[in-house]
C-alpha angles and dihedrals in degrees: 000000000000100000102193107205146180122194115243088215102059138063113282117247126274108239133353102323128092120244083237151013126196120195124202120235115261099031123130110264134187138190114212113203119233107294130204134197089257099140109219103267086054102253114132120213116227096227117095083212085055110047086034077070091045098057095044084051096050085046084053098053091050086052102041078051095079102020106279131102131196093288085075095059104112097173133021132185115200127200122204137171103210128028088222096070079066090110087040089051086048099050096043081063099049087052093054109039099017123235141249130059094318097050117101114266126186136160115289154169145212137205147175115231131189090230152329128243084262128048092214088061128092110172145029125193126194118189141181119210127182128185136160 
């Protein structure tokens, strides 16, 4: 069991991601290492929007690996360069895991960084997904 929660008596998040995530014992887990927006034949989009997707589809490919999707992330760290790719940021996940009420949500950070081990990247991404 993965019971997604926020706290009634605390301020509700700031954007799509859930205060907090308990995972049963005994439930699959698996560590994805940080992900950039590097397509598979190695190439990086300039746009922040675009290799946001990318991450969230090399994630997905981790995770489809071994059975899970992106509905079986608990947890997510995300590594960005300028605090103004922070919309990009947002609409490249839109674009990979949907919005609204019926898109996944997990718990999540984000933080500025001075820089990445490449200059073309903007962007890293490190997740934890769980599932029976």
């Amino acid at each position: 069991m993965v019971d997604r929660y926020n706290p009634a008596t605390m301020a509700a998040p700031v954007a799509a991601y859930f205060q907090g995530v308990e995972v049963e014992a005994g439930e699959r887990t698996i560590f994805v290492a940080g992900q950039v927006g590097m397509r598979p034949d190695g190439t990086v989009p300039e746009s922040m929007e675009d290799q946001t997707e990318q991450a969230f589809l090399n994630i997905q490919a981790v995770l489809r690996e071994k059975g899970m999707d992106l509905d079986d992330l608990v947890s997510t760290q995300t590594f960005i360069i300028n605090r103004a790719d922070v919309p990009g940021y947002r609409a490249g996940r839109e674009k990979a895991v949907g919005s609204g009420d019926d898109a996944p949500k997990w718990a999540a950070a984000t933080i500025t960084v001075a820089g990445l081990t490449r200059p073309e990247w903007k962007i890293e991404i490190c997740a934890v997904a769980a599932k029976k």
